[in-house]
N, C-alpha and C positions, 0 to 999 in steps of 0.2 A: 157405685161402679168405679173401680180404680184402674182407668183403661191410661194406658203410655199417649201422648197426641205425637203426631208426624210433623217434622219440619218440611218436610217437601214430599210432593206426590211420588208413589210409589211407579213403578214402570207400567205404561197403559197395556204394553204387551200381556202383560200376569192378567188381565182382565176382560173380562167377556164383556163386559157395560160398566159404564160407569156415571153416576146421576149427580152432577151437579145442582143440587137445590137454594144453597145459601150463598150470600152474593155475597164470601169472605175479600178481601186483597189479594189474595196469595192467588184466586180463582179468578177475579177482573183482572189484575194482571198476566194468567198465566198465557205462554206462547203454546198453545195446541197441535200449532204445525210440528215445532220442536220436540213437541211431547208425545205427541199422539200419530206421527204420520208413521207408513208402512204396514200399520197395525189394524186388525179387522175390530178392534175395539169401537163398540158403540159407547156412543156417547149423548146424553140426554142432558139438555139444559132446561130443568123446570122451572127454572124461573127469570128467563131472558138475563142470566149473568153476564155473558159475551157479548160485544158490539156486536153490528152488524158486519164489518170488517171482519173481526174476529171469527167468528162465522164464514164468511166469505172464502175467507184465507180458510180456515181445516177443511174445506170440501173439497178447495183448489189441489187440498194434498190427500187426499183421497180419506177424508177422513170420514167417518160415515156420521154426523151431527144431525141432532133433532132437538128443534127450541121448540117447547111447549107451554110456556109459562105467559 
């Protein structure tokens, strides 16, 4: 498979869910609030990538987050 890879995450808008599984950098570092607020975008962390802070903070911004991991 000769697929292109993303340097940065695409707009959380464009997405109905989105499933964080693999605990890259780009993904412990990312700001969720920044990224993801306003946006009815689910967002599913399977495998506890985001602090609890981090967490914390995207729900404070109405972000709809679910750690399952």
């Amino acid at each position: 498979m000769n697929l292109p890879l993303l340097n940065e995450l695409p707009k959380a808008q464009d997405y109905d869910a989105v499933v964080f599984a693999v605990a890259h950098k780009l993904y412990c570092e990312l700001d969720l609030s920044g990224w993801g607020a306003g946006n009815k975008t689910l967002v599913l962390d399977a495998n506890y990538i985001f602090s609890e802070n981090q967490r914390k903070d995207a729900r404070e911004h109405g972000i709809n987050l679910e750690s399952i991991g």
